[in-house]
VOLOTI-970359 format. One record per residue: y, x, z of N, C-alpha, C in turn; residue number from 1. Coordinates in nm, 2 decimals. Each point is the difference from the previous one (the first is absolute). Example, Ala and Ser with C-alpha at 12.3 -4.5 7.8 and 13.67 -1.06 7.14 Angstrom:
<pts>
<pt n_Y="-0.57" n_X="1.32" n_Z="0.78" ca_Y="0.12" ca_X="-0.09" ca_Z="0.00" c_Y="0.12" c_X="0.09" c_Z="0.00" resi="1"/>
<pt n_Y="0.11" n_X="-0.04" n_Z="-0.07" ca_Y="0.11" ca_X="0.09" ca_Z="0.00" c_Y="0.11" c_X="-0.08" c_Z="0.08" resi="2"/>
</pts>
This chain:
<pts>
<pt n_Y="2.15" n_X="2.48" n_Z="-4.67" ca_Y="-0.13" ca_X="-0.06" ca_Z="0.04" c_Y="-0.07" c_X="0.09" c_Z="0.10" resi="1"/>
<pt n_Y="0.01" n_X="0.11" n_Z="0.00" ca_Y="-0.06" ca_X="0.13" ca_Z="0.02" c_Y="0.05" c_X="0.01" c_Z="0.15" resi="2"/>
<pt n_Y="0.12" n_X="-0.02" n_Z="0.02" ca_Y="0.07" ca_X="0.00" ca_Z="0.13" c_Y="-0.01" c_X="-0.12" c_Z="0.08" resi="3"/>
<pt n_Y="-0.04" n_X="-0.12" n_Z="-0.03" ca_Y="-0.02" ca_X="-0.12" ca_Z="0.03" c_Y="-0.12" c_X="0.02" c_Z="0.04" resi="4"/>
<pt n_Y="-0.11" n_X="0.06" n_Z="-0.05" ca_Y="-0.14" ca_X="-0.01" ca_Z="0.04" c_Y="0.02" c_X="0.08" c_Z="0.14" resi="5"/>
<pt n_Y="0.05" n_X="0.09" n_Z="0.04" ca_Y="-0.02" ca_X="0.14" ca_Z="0.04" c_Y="0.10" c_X="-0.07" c_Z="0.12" resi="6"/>
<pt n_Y="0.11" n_X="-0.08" n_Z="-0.02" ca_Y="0.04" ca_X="-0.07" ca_Z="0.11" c_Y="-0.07" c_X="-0.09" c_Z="0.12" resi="7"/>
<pt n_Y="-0.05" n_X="-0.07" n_Z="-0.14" ca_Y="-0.11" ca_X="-0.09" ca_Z="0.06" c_Y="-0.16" c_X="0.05" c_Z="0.12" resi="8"/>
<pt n_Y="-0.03" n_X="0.07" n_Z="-0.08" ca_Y="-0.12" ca_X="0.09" ca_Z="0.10" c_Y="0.09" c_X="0.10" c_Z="0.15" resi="9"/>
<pt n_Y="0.12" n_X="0.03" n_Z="-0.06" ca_Y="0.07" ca_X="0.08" ca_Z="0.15" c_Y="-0.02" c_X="-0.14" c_Z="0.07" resi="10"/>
<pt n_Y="0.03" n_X="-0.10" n_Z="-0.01" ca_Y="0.07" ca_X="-0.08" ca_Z="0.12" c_Y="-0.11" c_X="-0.07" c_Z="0.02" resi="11"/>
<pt n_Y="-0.14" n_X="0.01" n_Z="-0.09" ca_Y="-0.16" ca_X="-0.04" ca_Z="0.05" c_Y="-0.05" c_X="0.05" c_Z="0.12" resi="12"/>
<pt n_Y="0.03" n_X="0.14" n_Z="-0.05" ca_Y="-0.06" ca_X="0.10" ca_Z="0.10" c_Y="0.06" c_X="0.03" c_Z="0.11" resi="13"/>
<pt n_Y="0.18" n_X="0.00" n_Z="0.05" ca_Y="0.06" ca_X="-0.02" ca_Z="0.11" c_Y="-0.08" c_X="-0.11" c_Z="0.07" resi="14"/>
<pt n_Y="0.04" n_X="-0.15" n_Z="-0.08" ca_Y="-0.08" ca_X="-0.12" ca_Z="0.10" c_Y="-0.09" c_X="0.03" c_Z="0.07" resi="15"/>
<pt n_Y="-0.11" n_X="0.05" n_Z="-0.12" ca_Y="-0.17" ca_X="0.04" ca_Z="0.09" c_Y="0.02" c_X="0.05" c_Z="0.13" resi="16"/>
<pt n_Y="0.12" n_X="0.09" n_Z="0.00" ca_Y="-0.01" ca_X="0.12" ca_Z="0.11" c_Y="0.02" c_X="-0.03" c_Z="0.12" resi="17"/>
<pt n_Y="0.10" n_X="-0.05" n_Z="-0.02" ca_Y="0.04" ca_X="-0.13" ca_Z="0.12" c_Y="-0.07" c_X="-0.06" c_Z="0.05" resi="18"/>
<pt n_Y="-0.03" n_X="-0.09" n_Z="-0.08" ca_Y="-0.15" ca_X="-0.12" ca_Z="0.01" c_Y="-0.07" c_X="0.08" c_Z="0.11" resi="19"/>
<pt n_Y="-0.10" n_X="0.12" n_Z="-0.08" ca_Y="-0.10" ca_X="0.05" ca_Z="0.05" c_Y="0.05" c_X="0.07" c_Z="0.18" resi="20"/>
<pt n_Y="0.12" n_X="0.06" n_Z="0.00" ca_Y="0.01" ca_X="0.02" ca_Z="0.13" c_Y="-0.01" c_X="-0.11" c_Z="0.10" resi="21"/>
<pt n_Y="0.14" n_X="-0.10" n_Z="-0.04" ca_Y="-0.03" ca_X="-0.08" ca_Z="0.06" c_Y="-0.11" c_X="-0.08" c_Z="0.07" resi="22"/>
<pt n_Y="-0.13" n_X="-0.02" n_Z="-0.09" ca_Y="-0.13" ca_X="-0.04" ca_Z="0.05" c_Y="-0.07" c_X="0.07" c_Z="0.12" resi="23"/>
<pt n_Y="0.04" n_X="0.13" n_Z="-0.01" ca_Y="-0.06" ca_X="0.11" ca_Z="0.07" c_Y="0.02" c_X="0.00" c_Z="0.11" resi="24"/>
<pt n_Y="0.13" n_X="-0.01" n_Z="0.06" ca_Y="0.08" ca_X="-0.03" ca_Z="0.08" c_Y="-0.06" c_X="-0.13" c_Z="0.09" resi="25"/>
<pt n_Y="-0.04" n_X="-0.12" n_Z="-0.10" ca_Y="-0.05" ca_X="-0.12" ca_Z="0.07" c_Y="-0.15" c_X="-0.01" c_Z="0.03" resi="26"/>
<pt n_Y="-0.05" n_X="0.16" n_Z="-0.10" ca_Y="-0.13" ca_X="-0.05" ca_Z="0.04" c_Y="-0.04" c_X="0.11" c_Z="0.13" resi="27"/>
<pt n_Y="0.10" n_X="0.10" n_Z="0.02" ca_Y="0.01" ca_X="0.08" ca_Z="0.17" c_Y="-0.02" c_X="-0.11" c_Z="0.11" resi="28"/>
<pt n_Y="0.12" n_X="-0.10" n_Z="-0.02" ca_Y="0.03" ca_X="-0.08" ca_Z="0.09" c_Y="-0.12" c_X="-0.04" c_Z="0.02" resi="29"/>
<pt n_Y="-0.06" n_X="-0.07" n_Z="-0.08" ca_Y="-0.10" ca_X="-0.10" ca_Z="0.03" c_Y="-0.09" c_X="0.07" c_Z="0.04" resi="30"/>
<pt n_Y="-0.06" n_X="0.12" n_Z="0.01" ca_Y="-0.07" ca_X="0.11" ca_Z="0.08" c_Y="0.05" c_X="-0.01" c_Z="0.10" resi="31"/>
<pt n_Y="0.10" n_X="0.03" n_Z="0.03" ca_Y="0.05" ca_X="0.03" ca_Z="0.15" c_Y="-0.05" c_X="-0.18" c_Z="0.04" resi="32"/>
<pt n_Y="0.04" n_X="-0.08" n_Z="-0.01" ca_Y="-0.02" ca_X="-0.11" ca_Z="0.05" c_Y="-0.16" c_X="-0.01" c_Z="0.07" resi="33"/>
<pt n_Y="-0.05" n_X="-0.01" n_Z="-0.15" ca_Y="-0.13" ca_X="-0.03" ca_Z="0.00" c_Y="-0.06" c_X="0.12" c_Z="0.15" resi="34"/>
<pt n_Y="0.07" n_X="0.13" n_Z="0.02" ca_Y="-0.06" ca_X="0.10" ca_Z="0.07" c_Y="0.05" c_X="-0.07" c_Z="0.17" resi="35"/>
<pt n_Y="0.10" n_X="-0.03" n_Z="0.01" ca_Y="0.06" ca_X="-0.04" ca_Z="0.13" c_Y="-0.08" c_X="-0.16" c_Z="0.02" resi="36"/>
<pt n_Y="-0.03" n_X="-0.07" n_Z="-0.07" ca_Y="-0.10" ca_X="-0.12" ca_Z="0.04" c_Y="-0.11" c_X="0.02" c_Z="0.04" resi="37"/>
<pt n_Y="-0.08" n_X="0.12" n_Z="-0.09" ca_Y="-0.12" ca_X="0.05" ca_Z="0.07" c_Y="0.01" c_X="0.04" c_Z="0.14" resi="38"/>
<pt n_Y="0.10" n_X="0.11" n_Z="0.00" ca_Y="0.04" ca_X="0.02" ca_Z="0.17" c_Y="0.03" c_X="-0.12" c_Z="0.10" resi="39"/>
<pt n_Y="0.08" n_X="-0.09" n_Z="-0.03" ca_Y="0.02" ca_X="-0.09" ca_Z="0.10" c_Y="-0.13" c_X="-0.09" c_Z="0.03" resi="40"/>
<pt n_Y="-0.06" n_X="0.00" n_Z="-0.11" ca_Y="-0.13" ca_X="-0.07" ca_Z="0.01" c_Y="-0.16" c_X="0.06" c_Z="0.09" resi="41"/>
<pt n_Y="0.03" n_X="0.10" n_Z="0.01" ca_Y="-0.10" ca_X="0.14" ca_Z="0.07" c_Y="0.04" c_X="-0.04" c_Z="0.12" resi="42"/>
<pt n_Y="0.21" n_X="0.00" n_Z="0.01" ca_Y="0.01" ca_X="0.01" ca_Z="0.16" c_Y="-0.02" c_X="-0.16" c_Z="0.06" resi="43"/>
<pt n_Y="0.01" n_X="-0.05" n_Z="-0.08" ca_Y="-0.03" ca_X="-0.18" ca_Z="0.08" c_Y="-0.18" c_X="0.02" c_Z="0.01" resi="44"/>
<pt n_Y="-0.05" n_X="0.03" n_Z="-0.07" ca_Y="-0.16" ca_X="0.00" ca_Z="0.03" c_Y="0.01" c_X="0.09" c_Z="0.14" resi="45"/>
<pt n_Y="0.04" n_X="0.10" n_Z="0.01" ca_Y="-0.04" ca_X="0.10" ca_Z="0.07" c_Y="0.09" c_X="-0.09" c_Z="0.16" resi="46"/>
<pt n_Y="0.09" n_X="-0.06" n_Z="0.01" ca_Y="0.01" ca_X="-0.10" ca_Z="0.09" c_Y="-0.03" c_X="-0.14" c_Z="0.02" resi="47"/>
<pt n_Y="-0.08" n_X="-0.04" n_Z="-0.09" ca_Y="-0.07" ca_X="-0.10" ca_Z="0.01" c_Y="-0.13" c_X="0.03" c_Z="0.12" resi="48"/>
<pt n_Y="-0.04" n_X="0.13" n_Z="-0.06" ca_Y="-0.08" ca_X="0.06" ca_Z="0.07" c_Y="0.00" c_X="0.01" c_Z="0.13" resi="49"/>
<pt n_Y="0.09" n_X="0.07" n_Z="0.02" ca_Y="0.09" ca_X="0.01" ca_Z="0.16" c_Y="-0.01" c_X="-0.13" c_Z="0.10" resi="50"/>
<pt n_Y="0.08" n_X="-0.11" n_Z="-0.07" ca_Y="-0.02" ca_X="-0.13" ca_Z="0.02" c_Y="-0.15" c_X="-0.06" c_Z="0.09" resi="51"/>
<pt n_Y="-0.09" n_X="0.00" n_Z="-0.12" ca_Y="-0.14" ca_X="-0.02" ca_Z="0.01" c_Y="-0.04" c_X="0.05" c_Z="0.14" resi="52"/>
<pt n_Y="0.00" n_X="0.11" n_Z="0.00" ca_Y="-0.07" ca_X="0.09" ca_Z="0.13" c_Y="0.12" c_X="-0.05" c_Z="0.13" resi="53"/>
<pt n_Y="0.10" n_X="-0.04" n_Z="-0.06" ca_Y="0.12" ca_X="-0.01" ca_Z="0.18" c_Y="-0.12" c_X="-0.16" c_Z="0.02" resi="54"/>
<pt n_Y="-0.03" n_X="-0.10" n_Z="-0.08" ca_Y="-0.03" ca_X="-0.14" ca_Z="0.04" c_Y="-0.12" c_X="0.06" c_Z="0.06" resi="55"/>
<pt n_Y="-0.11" n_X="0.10" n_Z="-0.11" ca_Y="-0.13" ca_X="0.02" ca_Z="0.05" c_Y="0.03" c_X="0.02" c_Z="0.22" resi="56"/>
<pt n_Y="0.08" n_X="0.09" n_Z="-0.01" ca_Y="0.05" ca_X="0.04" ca_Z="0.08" c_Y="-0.01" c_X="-0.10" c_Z="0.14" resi="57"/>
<pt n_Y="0.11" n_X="-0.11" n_Z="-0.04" ca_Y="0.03" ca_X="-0.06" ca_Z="0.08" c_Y="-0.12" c_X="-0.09" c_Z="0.03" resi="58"/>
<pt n_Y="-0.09" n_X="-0.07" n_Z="-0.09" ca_Y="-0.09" ca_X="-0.09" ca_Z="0.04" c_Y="-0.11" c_X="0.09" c_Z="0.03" resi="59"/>
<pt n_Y="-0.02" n_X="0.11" n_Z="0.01" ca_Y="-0.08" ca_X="0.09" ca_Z="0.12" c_Y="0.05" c_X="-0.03" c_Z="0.13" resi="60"/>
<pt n_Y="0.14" n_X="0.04" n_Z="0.04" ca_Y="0.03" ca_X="-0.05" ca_Z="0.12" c_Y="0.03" c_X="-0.08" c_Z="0.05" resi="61"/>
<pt n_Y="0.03" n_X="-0.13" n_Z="-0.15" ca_Y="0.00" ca_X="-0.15" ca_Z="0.14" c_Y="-0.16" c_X="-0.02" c_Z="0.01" resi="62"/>
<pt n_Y="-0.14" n_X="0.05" n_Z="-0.07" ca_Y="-0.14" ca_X="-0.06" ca_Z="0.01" c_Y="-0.01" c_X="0.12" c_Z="0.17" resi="63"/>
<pt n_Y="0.08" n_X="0.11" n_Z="0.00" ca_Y="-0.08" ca_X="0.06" ca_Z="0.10" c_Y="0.10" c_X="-0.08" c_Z="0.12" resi="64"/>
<pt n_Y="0.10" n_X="-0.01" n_Z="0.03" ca_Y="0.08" ca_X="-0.11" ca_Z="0.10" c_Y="-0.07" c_X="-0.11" c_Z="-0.01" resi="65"/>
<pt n_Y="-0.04" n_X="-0.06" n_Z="-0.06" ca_Y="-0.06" ca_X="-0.13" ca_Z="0.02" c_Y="-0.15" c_X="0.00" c_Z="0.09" resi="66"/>
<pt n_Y="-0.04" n_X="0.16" n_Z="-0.02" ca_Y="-0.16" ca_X="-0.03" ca_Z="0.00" c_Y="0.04" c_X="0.09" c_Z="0.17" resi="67"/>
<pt n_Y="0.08" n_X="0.04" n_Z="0.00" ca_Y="0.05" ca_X="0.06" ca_Z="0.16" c_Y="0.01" c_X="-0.11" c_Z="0.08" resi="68"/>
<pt n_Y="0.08" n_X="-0.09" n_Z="-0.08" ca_Y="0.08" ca_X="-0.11" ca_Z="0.12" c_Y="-0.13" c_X="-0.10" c_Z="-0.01" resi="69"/>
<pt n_Y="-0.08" n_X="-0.01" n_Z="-0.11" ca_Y="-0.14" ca_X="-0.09" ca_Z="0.06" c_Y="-0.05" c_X="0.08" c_Z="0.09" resi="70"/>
<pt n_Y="-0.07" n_X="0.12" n_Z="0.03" ca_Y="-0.07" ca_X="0.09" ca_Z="0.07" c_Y="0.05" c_X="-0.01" c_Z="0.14" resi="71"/>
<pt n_Y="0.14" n_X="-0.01" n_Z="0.06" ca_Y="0.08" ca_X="-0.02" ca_Z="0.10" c_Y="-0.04" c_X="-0.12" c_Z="0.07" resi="72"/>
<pt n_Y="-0.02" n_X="-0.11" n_Z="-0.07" ca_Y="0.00" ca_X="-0.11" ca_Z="0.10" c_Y="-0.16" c_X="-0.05" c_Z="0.03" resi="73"/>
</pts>
């Protein structure tokens, strides 16, 4: 009986061990994940940005072309 109990708790406590690395392992991942979506999400803002200012950009110079070529005739 004595040896049966004592079997029983080794192969409890192997499982856990496993188990628990295992988890550990998936919950890195899901850090890294979670860390690299933050970054790609910074760099699409930070070019959205970019974006914004090229249009600001351009409808500066078609309002100043437009206001030339009225002034011209």
């Amino acid at each position: 009986m004595k040896k049966l109990f004592l079997s029983t708790a080794l192969l409890l406590v192997l499982s856990l061990s496993f188990t628990s690395c295992r988890e550990t392992k998936k919950a890195e991942s899901v850090e890294d994940v979670i860390e690299n979506v933050g970054d790609a999400i910074e760099s699409a803002a930070e070019t959205t940005g970019d974006a914004v200012e090229a249009v600001d950009s351009a409808i500066d110079t078609t309002g100043d072309a437009i206001n030339n070529s009225s002034a011209d005739e």
